[in-house]
Backbone as XML, in Angstrom:
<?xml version="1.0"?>
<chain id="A" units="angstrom">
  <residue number="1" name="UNK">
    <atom name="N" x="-17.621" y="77.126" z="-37.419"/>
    <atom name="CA" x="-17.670" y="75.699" z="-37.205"/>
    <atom name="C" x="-18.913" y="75.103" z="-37.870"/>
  </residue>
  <residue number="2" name="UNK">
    <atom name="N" x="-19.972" y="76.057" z="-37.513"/>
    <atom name="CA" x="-21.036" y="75.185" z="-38.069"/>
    <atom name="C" x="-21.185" y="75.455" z="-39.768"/>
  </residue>
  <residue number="3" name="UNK">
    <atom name="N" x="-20.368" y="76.148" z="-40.317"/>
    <atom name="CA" x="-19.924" y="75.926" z="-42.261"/>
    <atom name="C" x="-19.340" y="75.100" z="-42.262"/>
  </residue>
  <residue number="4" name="UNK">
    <atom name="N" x="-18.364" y="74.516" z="-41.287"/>
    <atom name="CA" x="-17.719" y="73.823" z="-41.929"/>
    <atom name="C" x="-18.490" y="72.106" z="-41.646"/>
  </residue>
  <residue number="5" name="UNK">
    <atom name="N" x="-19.260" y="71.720" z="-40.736"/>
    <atom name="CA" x="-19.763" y="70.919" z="-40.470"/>
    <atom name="C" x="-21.112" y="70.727" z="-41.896"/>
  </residue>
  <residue number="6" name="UNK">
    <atom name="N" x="-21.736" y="71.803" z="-42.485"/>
    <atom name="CA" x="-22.990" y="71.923" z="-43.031"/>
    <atom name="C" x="-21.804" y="71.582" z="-44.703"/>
  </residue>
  <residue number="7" name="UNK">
    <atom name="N" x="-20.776" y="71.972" z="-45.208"/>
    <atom name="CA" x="-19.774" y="71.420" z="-46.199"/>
    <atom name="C" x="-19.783" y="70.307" z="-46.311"/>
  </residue>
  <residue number="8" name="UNK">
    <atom name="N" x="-19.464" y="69.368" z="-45.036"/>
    <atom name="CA" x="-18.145" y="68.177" z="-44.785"/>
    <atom name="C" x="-20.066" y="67.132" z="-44.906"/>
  </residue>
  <residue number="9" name="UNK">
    <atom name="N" x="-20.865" y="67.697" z="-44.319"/>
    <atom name="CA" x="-22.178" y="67.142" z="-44.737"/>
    <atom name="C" x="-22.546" y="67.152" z="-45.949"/>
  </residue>
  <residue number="10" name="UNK">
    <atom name="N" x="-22.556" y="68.037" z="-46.862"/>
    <atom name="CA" x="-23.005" y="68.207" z="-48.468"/>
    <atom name="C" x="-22.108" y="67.189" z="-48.985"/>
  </residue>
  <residue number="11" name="UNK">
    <atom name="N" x="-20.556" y="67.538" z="-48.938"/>
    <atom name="CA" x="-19.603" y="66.382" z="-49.814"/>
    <atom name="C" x="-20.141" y="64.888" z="-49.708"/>
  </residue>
  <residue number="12" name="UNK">
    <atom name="N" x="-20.204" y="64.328" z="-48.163"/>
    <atom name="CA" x="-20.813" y="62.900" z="-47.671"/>
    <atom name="C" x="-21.697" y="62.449" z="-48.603"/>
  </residue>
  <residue number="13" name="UNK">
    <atom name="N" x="-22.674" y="63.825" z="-47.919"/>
    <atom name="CA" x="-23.780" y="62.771" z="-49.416"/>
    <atom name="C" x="-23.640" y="62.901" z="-50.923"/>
  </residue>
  <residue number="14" name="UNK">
    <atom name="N" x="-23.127" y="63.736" z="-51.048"/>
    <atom name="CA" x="-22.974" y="63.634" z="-52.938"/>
    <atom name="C" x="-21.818" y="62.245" z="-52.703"/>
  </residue>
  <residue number="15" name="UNK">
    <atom name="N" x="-20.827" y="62.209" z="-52.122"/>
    <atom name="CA" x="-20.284" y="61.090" z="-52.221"/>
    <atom name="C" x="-20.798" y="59.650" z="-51.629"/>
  </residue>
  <residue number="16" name="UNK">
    <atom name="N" x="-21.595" y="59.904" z="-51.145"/>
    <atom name="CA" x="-22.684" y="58.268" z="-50.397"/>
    <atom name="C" x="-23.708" y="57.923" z="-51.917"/>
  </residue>
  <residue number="17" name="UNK">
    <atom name="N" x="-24.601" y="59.420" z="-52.346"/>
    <atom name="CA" x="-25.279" y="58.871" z="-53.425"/>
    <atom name="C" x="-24.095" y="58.258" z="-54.713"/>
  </residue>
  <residue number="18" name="UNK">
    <atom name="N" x="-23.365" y="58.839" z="-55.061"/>
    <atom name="CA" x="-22.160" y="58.384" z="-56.108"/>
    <atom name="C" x="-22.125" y="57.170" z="-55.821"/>
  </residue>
  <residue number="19" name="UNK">
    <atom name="N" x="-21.404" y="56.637" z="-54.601"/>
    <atom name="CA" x="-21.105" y="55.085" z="-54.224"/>
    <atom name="C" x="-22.362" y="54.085" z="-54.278"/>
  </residue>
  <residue number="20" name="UNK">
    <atom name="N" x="-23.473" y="54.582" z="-53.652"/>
    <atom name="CA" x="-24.710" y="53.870" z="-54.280"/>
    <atom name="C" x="-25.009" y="53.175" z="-55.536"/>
  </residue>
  <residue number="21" name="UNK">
    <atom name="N" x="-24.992" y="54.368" z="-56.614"/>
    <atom name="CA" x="-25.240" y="54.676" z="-57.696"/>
    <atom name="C" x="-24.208" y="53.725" z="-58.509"/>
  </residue>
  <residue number="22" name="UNK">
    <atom name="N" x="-22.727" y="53.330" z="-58.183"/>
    <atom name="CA" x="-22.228" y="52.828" z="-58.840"/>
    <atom name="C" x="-22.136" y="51.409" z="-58.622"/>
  </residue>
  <residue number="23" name="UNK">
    <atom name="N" x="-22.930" y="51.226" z="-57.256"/>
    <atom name="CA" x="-23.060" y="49.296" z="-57.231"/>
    <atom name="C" x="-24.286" y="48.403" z="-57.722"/>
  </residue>
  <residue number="24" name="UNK">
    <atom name="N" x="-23.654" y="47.921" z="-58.743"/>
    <atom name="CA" x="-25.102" y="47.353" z="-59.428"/>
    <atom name="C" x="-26.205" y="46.624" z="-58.045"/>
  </residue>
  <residue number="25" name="UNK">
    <atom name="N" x="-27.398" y="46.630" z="-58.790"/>
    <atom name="CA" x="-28.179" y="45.889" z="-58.023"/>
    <atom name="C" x="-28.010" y="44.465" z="-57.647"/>
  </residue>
  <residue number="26" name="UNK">
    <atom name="N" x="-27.346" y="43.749" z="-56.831"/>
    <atom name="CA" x="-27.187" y="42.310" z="-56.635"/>
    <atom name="C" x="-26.393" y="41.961" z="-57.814"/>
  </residue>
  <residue number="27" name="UNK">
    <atom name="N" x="-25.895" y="42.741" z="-58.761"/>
    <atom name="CA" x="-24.928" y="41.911" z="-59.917"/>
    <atom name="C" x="-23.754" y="42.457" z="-59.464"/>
  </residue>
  <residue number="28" name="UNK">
    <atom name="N" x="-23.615" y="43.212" z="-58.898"/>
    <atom name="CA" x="-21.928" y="44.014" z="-58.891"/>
    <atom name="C" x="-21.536" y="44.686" z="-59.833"/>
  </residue>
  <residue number="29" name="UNK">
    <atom name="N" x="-20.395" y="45.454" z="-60.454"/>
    <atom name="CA" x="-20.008" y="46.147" z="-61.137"/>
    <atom name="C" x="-19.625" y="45.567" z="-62.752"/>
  </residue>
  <residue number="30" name="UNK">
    <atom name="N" x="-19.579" y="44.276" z="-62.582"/>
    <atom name="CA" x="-19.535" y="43.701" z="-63.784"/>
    <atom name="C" x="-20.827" y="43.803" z="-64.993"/>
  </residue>
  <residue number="31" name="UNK">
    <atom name="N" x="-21.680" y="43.657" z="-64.255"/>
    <atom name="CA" x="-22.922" y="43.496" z="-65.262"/>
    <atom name="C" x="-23.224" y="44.999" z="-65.383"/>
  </residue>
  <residue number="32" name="UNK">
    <atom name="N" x="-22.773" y="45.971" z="-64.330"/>
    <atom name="CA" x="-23.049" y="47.288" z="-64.546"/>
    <atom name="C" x="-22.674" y="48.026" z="-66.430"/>
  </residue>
  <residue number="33" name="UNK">
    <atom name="N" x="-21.560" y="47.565" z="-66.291"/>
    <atom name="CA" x="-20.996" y="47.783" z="-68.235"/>
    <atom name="C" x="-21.303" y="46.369" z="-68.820"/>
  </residue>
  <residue number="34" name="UNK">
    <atom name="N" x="-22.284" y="45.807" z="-69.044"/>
    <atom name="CA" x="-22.252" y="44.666" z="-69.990"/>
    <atom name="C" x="-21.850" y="43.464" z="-69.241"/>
  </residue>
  <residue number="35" name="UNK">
    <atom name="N" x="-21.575" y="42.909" z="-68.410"/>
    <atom name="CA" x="-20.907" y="42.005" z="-68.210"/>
    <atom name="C" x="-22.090" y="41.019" z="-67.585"/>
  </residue>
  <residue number="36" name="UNK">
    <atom name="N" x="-21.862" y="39.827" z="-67.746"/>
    <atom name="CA" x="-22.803" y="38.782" z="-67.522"/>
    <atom name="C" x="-23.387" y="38.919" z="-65.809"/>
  </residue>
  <residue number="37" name="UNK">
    <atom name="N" x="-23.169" y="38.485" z="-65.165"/>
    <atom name="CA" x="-23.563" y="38.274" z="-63.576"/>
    <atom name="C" x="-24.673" y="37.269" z="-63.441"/>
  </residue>
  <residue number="38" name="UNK">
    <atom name="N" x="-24.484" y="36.171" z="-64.089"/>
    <atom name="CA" x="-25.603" y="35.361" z="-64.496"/>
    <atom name="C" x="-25.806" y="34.301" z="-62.815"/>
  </residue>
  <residue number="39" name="UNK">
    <atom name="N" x="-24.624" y="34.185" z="-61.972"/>
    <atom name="CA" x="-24.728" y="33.439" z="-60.364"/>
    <atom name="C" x="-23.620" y="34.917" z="-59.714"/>
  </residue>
  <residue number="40" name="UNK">
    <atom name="N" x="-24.396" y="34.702" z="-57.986"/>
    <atom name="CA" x="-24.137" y="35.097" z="-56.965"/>
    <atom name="C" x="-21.875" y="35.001" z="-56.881"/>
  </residue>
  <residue number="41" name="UNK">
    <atom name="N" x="-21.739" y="36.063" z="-56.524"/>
    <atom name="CA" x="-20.280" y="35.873" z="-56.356"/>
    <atom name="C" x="-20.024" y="37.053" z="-55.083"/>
  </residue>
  <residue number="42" name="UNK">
    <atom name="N" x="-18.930" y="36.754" z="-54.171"/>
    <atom name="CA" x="-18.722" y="37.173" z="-53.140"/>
    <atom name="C" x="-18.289" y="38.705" z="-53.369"/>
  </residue>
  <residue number="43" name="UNK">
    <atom name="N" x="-18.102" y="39.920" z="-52.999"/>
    <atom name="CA" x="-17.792" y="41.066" z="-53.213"/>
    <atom name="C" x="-16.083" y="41.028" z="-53.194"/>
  </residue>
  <residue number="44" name="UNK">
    <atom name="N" x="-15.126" y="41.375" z="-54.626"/>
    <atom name="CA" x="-13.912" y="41.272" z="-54.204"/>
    <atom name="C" x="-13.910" y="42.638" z="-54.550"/>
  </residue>
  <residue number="45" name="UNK">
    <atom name="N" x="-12.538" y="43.199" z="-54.497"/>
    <atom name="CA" x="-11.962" y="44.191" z="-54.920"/>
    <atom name="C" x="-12.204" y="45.706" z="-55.267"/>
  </residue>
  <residue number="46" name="UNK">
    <atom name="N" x="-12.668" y="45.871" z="-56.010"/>
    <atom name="CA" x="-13.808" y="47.405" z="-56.637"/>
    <atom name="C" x="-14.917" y="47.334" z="-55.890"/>
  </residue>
  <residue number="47" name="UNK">
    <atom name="N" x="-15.609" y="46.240" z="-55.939"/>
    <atom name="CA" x="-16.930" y="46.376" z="-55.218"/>
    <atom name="C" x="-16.952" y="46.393" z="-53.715"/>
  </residue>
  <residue number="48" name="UNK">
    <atom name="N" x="-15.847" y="45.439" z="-53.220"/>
    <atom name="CA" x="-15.207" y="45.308" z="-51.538"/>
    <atom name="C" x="-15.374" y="46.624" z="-51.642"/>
  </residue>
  <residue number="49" name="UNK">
    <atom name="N" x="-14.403" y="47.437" z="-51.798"/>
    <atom name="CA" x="-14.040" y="49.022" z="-51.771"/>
    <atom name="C" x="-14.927" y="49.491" z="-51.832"/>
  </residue>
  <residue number="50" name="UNK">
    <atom name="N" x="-15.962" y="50.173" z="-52.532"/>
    <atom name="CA" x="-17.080" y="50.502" z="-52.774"/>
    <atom name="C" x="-17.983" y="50.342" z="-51.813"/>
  </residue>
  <residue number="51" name="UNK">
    <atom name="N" x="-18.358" y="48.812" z="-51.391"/>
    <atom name="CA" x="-19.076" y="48.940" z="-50.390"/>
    <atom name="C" x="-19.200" y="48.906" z="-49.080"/>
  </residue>
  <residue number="52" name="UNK">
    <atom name="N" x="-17.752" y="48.883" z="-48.562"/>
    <atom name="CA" x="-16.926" y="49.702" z="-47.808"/>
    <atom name="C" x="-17.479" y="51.027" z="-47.171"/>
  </residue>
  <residue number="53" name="UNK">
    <atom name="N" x="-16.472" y="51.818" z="-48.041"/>
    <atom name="CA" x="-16.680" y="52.945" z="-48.408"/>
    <atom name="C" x="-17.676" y="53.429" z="-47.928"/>
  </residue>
  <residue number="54" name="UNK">
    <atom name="N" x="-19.062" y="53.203" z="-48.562"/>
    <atom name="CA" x="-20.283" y="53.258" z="-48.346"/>
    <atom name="C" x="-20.127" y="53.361" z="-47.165"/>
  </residue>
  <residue number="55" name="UNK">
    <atom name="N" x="-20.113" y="52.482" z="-46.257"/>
    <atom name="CA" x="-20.605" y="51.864" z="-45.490"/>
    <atom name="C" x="-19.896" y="53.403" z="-43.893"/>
  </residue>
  <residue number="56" name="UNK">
    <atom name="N" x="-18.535" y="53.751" z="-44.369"/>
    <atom name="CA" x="-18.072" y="54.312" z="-43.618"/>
    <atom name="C" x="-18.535" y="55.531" z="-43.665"/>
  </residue>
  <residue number="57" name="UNK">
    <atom name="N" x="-18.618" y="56.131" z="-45.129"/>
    <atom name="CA" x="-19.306" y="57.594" z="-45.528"/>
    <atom name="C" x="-20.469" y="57.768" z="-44.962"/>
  </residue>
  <residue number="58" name="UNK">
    <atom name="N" x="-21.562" y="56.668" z="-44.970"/>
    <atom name="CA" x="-22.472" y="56.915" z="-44.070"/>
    <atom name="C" x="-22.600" y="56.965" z="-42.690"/>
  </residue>
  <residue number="59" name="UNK">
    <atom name="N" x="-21.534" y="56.310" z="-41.751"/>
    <atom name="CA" x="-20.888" y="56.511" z="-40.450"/>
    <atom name="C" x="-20.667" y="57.718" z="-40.300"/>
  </residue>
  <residue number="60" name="UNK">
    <atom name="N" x="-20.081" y="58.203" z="-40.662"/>
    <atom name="CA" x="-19.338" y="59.729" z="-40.669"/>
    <atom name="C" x="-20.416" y="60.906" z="-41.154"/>
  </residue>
  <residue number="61" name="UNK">
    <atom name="N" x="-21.441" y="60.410" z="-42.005"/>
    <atom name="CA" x="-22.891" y="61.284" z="-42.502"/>
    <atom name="C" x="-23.138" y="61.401" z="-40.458"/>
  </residue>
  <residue number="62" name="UNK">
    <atom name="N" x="-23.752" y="60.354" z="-40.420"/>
    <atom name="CA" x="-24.607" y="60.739" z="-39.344"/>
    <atom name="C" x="-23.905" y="61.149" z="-37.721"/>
  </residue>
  <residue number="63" name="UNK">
    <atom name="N" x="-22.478" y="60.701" z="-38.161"/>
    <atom name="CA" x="-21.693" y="61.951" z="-36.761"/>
    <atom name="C" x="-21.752" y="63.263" z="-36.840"/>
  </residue>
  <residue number="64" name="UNK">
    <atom name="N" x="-21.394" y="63.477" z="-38.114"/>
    <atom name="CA" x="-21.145" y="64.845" z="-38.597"/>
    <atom name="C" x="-22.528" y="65.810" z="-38.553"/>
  </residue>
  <residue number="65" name="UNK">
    <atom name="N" x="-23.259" y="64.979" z="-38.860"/>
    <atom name="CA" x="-25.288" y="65.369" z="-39.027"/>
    <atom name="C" x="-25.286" y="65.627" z="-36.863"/>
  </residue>
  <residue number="66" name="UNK">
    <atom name="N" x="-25.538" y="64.723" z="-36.380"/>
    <atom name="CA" x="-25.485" y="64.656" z="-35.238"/>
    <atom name="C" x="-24.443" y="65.881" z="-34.087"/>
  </residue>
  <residue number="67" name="UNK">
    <atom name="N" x="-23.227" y="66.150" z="-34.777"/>
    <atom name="CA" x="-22.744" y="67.008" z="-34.100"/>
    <atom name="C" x="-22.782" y="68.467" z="-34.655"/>
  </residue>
  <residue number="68" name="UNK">
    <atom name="N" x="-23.305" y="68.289" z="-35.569"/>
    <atom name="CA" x="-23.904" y="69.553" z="-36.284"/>
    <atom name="C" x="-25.364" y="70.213" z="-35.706"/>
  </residue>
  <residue number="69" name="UNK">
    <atom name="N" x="-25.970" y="69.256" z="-35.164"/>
    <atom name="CA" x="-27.148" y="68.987" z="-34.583"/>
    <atom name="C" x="-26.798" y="70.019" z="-32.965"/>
  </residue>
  <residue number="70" name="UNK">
    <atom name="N" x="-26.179" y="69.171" z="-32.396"/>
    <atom name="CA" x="-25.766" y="69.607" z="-30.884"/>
    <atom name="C" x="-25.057" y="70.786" z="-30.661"/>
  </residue>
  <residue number="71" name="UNK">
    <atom name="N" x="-24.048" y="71.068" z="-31.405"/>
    <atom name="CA" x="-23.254" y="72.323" z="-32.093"/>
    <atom name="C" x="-23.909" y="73.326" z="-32.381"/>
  </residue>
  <residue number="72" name="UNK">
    <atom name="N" x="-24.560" y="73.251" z="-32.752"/>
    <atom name="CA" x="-25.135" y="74.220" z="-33.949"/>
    <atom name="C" x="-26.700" y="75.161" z="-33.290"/>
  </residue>
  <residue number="73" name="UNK">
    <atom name="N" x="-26.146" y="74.202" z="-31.968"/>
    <atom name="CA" x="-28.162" y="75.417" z="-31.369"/>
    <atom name="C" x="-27.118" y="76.678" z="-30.926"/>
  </residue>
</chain>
């Protein structure tokens, strides 16, 4: 149990830093390849998803961290 908890932890974060990594800073994904981002625009679609995502992968980081924690003495 506790391999498979110390796994399902490694994937999270290589997949939390990935999702990071791919949302531009305050421009979004547009300006990430070239694209202007010259005013503020609401998060649709790719970036919704994305930062989402995020948002849940790191939910699930710190259950999984946490019951790995309690588990694992």
């Amino acid at each position: 149990m506790k391999t498979f908890f110390l796994l399902t932890t490694i994937t999270l974060s290589l997949l939390i830093i990935f999702l990071i990594l791919i949302q531009g800073r305050g421009a979004g994904l547009g300006s990430a390849w070239g694209g202007g981002g010259e005013f503020y625009q609401t998060r649709r679609g790719i970036e919704k998803l994305t930062f989402v995502l995020t948002i849940i992968f790191v939910f699930l980081f710190f259950i999984i961290s946490v019951l790995n924690l309690i588990i694992g003495r």
